[in-house]
C-alpha positions in Angstrom: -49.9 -29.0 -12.5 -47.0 -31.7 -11.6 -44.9 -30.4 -14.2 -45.2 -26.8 -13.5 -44.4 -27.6 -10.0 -41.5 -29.3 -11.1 -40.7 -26.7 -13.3 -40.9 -23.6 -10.6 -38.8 -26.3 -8.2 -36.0 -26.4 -10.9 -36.3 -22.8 -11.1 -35.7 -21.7 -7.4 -32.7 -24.8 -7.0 -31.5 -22.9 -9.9 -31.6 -19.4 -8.3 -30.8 -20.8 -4.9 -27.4 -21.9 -6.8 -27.0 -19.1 -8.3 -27.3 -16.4 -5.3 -25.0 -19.0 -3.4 -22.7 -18.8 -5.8 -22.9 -14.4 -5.4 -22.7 -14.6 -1.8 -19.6 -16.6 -1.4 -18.1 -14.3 -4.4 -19.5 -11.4 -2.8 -18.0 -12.3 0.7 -14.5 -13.3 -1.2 -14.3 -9.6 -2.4 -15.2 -8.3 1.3 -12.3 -10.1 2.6 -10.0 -9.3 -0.2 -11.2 -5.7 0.3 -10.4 -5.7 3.9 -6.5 -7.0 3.3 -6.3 -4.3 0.5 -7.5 -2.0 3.2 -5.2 -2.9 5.8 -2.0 -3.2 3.8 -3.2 0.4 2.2 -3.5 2.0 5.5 -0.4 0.9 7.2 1.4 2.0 3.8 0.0 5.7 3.8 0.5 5.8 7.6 4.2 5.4 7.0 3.9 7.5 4.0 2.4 10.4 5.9 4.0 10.0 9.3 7.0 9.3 8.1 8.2 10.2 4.8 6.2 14.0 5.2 7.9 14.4 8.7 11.3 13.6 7.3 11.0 15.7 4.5 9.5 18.9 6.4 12.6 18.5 9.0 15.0 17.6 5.8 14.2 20.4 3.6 17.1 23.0 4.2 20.3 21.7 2.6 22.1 24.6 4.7 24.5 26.9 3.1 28.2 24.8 4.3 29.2 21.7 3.3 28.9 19.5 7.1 25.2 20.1 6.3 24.9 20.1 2.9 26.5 16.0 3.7 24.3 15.2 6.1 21.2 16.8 4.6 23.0 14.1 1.6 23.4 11.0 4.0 19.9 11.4 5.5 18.4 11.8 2.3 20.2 8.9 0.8 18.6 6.6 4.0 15.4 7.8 3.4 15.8 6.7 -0.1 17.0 3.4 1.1 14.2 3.1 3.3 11.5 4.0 0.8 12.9 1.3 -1.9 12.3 -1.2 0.6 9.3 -0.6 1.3 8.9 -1.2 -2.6 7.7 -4.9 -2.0 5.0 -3.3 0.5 3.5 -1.1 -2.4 3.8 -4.3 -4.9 1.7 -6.0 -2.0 -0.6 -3.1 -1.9 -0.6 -3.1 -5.8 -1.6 -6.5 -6.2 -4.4 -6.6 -3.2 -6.1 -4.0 -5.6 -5.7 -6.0 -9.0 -7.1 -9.1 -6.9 -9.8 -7.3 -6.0 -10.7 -5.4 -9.1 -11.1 -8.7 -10.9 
């Protein structure tokens, strides 16, 4: 009876380890979820409040050439814009490759 009261003792430690072991992998993920979900949502709040207003008030090149230029220069400073936000969707990128894994 000793032994197989040893043996069940092993057997929980063992299983205690092990669903410690889940739990602090489990609440890993939660937090790397929760930066993924923060960087993602202040991304597609710029992307959607930004970018889609610029382009519904930036859609009409015009018809003479004043316009067509500064339907050029704006477009050219949202494209500016938009590549530096690059490192932001790299950030965004990565939080989601973290967390796949």
């Amino acid at each position: 009876i000793e032994d197989k009261v040893d043996e069940l003792e092993r057997w929980k430690k063992e299983l205690e380890e092990r669903c410690q072991a889940h739990l602090e992998d489990a609440q890993q993920k939660g937090e790397m979820f929760l930066v993924f979900q923060e960087r993602h949502a202040h991304l597609y709040t710029w992307l959607t409040g930004v970018v889609d207003t610029f382009l519904a008030m930036h859609a009409d090149m015009g018809t003479i050439l004043p316009a067509a230029l500064e339907f050029l220069s704006n477009h050219e400073r949202m494209e500016k814009d938009i590549k530096e936000r690059e490192p932001q969707v790299d950030i965004v990128l990565q939080a989601a490759e973290d967390f796949m894994q």
